[in-house]
C-alpha positions in Angstrom: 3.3 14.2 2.3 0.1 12.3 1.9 -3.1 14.0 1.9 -5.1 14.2 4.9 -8.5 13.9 5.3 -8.1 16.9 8.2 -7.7 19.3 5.1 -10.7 19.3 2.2 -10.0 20.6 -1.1 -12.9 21.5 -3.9 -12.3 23.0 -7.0 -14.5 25.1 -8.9 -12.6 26.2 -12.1 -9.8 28.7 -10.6 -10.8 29.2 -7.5 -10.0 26.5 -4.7 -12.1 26.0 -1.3 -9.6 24.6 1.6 -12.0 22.9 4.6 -10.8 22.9 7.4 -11.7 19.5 8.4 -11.8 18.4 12.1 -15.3 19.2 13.2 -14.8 17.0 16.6 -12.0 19.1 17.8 -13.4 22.7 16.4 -11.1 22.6 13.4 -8.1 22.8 15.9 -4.5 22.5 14.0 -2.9 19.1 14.2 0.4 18.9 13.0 -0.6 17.3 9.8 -2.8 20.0 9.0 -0.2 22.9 9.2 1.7 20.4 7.0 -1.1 19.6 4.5 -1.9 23.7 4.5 1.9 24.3 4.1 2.0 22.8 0.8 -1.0 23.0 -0.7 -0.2 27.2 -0.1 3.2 26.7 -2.2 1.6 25.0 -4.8 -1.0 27.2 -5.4 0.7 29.8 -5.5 3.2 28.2 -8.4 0.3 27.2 -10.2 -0.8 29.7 -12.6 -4.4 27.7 -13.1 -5.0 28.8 -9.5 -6.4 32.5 -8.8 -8.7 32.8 -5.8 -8.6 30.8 -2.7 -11.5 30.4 -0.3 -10.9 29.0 3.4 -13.6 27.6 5.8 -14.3 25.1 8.6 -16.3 22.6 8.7 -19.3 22.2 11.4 -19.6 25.1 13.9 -16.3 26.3 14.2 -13.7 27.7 11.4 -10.9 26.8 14.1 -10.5 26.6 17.5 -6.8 27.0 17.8 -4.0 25.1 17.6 -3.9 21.7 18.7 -1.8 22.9 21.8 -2.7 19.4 23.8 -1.4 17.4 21.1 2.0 19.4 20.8 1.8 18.9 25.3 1.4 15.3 24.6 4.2 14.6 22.0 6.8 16.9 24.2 6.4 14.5 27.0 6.7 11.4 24.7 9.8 13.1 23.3 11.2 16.8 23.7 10.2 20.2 23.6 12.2 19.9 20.2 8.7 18.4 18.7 6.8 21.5 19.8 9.3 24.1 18.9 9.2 21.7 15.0 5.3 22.5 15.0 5.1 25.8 15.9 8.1 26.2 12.8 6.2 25.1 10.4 2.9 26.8 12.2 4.9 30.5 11.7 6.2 29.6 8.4 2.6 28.9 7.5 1.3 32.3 8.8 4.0 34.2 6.9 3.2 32.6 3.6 -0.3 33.6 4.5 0.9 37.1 5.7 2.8 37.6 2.3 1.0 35.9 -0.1 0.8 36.9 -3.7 -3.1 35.8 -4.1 -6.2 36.5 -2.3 -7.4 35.0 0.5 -11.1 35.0 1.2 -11.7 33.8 5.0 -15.2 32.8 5.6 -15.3 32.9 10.0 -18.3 31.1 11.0 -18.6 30.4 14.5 -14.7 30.0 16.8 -12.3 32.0 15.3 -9.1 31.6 18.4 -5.4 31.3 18.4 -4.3 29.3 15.6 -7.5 30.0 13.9 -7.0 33.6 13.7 -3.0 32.4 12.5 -4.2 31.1 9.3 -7.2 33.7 8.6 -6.4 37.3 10.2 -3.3 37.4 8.1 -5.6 37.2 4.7 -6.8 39.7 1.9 -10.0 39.1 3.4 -12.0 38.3 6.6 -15.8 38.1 6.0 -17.3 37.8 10.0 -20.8 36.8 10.4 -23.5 36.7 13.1 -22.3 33.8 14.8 -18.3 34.4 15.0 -16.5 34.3 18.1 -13.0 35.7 18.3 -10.4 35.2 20.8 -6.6 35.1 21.6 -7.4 32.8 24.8 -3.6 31.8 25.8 -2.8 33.9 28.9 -5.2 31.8 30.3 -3.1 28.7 29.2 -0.1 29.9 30.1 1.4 30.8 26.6 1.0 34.1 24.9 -0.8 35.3 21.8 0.9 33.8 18.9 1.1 33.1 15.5 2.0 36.3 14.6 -0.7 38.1 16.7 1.9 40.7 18.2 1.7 42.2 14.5 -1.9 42.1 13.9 -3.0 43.0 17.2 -0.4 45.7 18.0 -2.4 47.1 15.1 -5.8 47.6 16.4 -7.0 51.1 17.2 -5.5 52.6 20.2 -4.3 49.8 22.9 -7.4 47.4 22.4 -4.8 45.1 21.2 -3.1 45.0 24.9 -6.9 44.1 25.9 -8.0 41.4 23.5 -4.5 39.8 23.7 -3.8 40.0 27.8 -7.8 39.3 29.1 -8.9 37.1 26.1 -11.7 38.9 25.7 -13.9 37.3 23.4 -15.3 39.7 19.9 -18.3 39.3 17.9 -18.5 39.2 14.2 -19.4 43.0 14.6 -16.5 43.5 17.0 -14.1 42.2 14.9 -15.2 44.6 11.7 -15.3 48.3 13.8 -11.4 46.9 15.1 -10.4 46.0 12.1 -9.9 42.4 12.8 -12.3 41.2 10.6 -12.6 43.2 6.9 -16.2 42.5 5.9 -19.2 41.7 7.5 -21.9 39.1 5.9 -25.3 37.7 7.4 -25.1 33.6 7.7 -27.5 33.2 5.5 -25.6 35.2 2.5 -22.2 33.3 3.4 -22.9 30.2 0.5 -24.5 32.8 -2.1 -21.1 34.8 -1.1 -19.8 31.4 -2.1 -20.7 30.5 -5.0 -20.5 33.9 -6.5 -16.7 34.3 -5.9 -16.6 30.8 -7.5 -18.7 31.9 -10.4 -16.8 35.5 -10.8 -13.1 33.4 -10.7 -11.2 35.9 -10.9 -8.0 37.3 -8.6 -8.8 40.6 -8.8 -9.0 42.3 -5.5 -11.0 44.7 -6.4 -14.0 43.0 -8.2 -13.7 40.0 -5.0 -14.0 43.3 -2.9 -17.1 44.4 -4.8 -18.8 41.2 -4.9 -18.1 41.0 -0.8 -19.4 44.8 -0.8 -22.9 43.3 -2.2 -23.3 40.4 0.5 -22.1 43.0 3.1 -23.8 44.7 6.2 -21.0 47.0 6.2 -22.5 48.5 9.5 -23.4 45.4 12.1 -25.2 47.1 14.8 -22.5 46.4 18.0 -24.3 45.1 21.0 -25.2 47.9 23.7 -23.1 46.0 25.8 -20.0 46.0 23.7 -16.7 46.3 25.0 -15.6 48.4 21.6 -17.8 51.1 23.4 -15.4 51.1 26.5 -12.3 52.1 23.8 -11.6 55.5 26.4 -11.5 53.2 29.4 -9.4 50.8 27.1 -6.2 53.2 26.1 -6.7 54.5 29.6 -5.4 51.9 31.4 -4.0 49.5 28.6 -1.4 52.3 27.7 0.0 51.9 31.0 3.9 50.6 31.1 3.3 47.7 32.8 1.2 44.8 33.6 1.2 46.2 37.4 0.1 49.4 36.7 -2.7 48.5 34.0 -4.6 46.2 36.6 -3.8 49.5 39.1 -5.7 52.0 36.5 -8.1 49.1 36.2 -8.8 48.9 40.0 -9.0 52.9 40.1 -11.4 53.0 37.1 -13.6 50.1 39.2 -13.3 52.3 42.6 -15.5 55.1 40.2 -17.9 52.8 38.3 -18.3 49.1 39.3 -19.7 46.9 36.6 -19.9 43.3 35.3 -17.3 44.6 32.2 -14.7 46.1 34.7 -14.5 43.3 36.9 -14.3 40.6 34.5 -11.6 42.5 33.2 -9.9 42.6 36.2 -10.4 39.5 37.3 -9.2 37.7 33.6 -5.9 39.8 34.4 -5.4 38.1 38.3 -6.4 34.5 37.2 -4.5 34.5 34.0 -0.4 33.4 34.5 1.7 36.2 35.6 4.7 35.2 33.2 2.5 35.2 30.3 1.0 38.4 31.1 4.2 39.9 31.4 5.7 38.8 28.0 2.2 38.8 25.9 2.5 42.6 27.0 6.0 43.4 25.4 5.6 41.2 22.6 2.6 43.2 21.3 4.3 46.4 22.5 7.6 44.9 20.4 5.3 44.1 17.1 4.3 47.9 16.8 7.5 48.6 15.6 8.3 45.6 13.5 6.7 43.9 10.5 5.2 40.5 10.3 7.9 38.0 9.5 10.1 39.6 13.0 7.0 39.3 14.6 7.1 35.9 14.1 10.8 35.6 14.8 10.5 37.6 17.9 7.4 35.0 19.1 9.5 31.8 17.8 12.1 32.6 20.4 9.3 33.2 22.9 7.5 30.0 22.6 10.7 27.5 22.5 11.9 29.3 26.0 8.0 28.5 27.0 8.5 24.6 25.9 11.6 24.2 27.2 10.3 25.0 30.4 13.3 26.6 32.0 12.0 30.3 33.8 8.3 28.6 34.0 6.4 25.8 33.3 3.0 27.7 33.1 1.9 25.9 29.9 2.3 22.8 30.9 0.6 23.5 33.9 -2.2 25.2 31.8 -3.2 22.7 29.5 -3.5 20.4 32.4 -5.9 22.6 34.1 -8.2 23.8 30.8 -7.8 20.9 29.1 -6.4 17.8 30.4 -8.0 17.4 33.8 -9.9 20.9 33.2 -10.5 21.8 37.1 -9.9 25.0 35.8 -7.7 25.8 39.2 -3.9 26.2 37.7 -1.0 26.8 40.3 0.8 28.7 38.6 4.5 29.1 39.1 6.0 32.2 39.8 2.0 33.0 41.4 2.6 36.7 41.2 3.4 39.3 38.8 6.0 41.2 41.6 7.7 37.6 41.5 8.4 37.7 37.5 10.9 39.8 37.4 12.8 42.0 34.5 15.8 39.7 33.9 13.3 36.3 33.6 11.1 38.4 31.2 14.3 39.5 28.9 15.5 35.4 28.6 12.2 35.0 27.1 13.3 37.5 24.0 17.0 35.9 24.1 18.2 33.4 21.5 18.1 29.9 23.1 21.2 28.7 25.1 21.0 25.4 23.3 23.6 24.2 20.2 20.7 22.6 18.0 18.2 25.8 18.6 18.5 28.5 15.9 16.3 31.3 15.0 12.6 30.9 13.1 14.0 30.9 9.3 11.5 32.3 7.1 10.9 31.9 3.4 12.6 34.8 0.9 9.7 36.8 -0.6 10.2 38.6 -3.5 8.5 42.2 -3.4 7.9 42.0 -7.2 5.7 39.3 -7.2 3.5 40.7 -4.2 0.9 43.1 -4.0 0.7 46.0 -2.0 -1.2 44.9 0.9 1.1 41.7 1.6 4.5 44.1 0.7 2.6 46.7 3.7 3.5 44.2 6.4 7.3 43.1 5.7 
């Protein structure tokens, strides 16, 4: 494939700097740049002259997600065949990522959401910084968190990982480290001197990129008084419940003994996000405890074809219009209640495809020899 211009590459001896290059559109994934990304991933990892590879945005996002109206557009030219092809090679791309026999240094200025987080989180490392934003937003579009989020997030301490991923709660760069989201911390203005000593070290050794990191580092970003990583109690309390039902129901109770701004948003990001979504972004994540990254990606393959083909609901289509087609941010969705999403609809959503051309996400054979211990942790 030809290069694109949507993906920047620099050089600097053995270490190669992938830009993320879309600054209009927040860095957001087009199909060409999961391509472009796809390949240039294989090849370095072939190429022996490669050893360290740095990923960042350009302009004040690293990425804003997938390019979810594009893949909307192109499904109503065609099929939901051209999604379910995108989000392929979008998985395919996080699992390289996920089990990748180099490090990855991540540098997450500014919007770090959805497909964003795919093509980062995933990493070796994940430097935050003053002005990140984290968020899986997708409940509210009427899709679920992706990309192989039911593994990273199902990791999180306790059941924050129900929160961030069902209320799209948004994290700060100091969120993100106490979580575990993020694995270092580094003030704006150190990110470029960061830079360029990584560049001048060129080495893939973990440990001395991890000590050169450790020296840019605020390895203790004071969280916000504010911050919802304080609420953690409130957090497993409800979040731990068994359903979506009954976590809104602790929620409620919780609000009935201390009303404040971070309950009710809470609450109210769980009513006005789609029910259907709700209801399978919960057992995903519940699923990915229990399974490593590349079924997690299997598991949310199957998930987001059902959610193209538009069978049981057609809440995404319905969600991009309202956020960001015609953005009255007033979707109808369809079922309009949880109690009206029922067991059986939530099970077809886990269910191979009833269609002769669909088959399963097929992921690439990684050899454990050539991986290190980190990437070999999450198979």
């Amino acid at each position: 494939m030809a290069p694109t211009n949507q993906v920047l590459i620099t050089e600097s001896s053995n270490v190669r700097i992938i830009i993320l290059n879309r600054p209009k559109q927040l860095n957001a994934l087009s199909s060409e740049m999961v391509y472009r990304l796809l390949e240039v991933f294989h090849a370095y990892e072939e190429d022996p002259n490669v050893k360290l590879i740095i990923m960042k945005g350009e302009g004040r996002a690293f990425c804003a997600g997938g390019d979810v109206a594009g893949v909307v557009n192109d499904i109503k030219k065609g099929s939901w065949k051209v999604g379910a092809d995108f989000f392929s090679k979008e998985f395919t791309l996080n699992y390289l990522l996920a089990t990748y026999s180099k490090p990855q240094v991540s540098l997450l200025r500014g919007i770090v959401m959805g497909g964003g987080a795919g093509v980062s989180i995933h990493g070796r490392f994940r430097v935050a910084t003053d002005n990140t934003v984290f968020a899986m937003p997708e409940t509210a579009l009427g899709l679920f968190p992706d990309v192989g989020a039911s593994c990273y997030l199902s990791r999180l301490p306790g059941f924050f990982g129900e929160y961030v991923g069902l209320t799209g709660a948004r994290l700060d760069g100091a969120e993100m480290l106490a979580c575990g989201l993020a694995s270092h911390f580094v003030p704006l203005e150190k990110l470029s001197l960061l830079e360029d000593a990584l560049c001048e070290a060129n080495t893939d050794d973990t440990n001395i990129i991890n000590n050169i990191i450790d020296k840019f580092s605020n390895n203790n970003p004071k969280l916000k008084e504010n911050s919802q990583y304080f609420r953690l109690k409130t957090i497993d309390r409800c979040f731990s419940r068994r359903t979506v039902e009954d976590i809104i129901s602790a929620l409620e109770k919780e609000a009935d003994k201390n009303m404040d701004d971070w309950i009710s948003w809470t609450i109210k990001s769980l009513k006005t996000a789609s029910p259907t979504s709700l209801k399978i972004s919960l057992r995903s994540i519940r699923e990915g405890r229990l399974e490593g990254v590349g079924q997690c990606l299997i598991h949310e393959y199957r998930l987001v074809c059902t959610v193209m083909q538009g069978k049981y609901s057609r809440d995404f289509f319905e969600g991009c219009r309202a956020l960001l087609i015609d953005k009255d941010k007033n979707p109808k969705w369809n079922p309009s209640k949880l109690e009206f999403v029922s067991k059986d609809m939530v099970d077809h959503y886990f269910e191979p495809l009833d269609d002769k051309d669909w088959q399963d996400l097929k992921l690439p054979a990684r050899s454990k020899s050539n991986l290190p211990s980190y990437a070999i942790s999450k198979l």
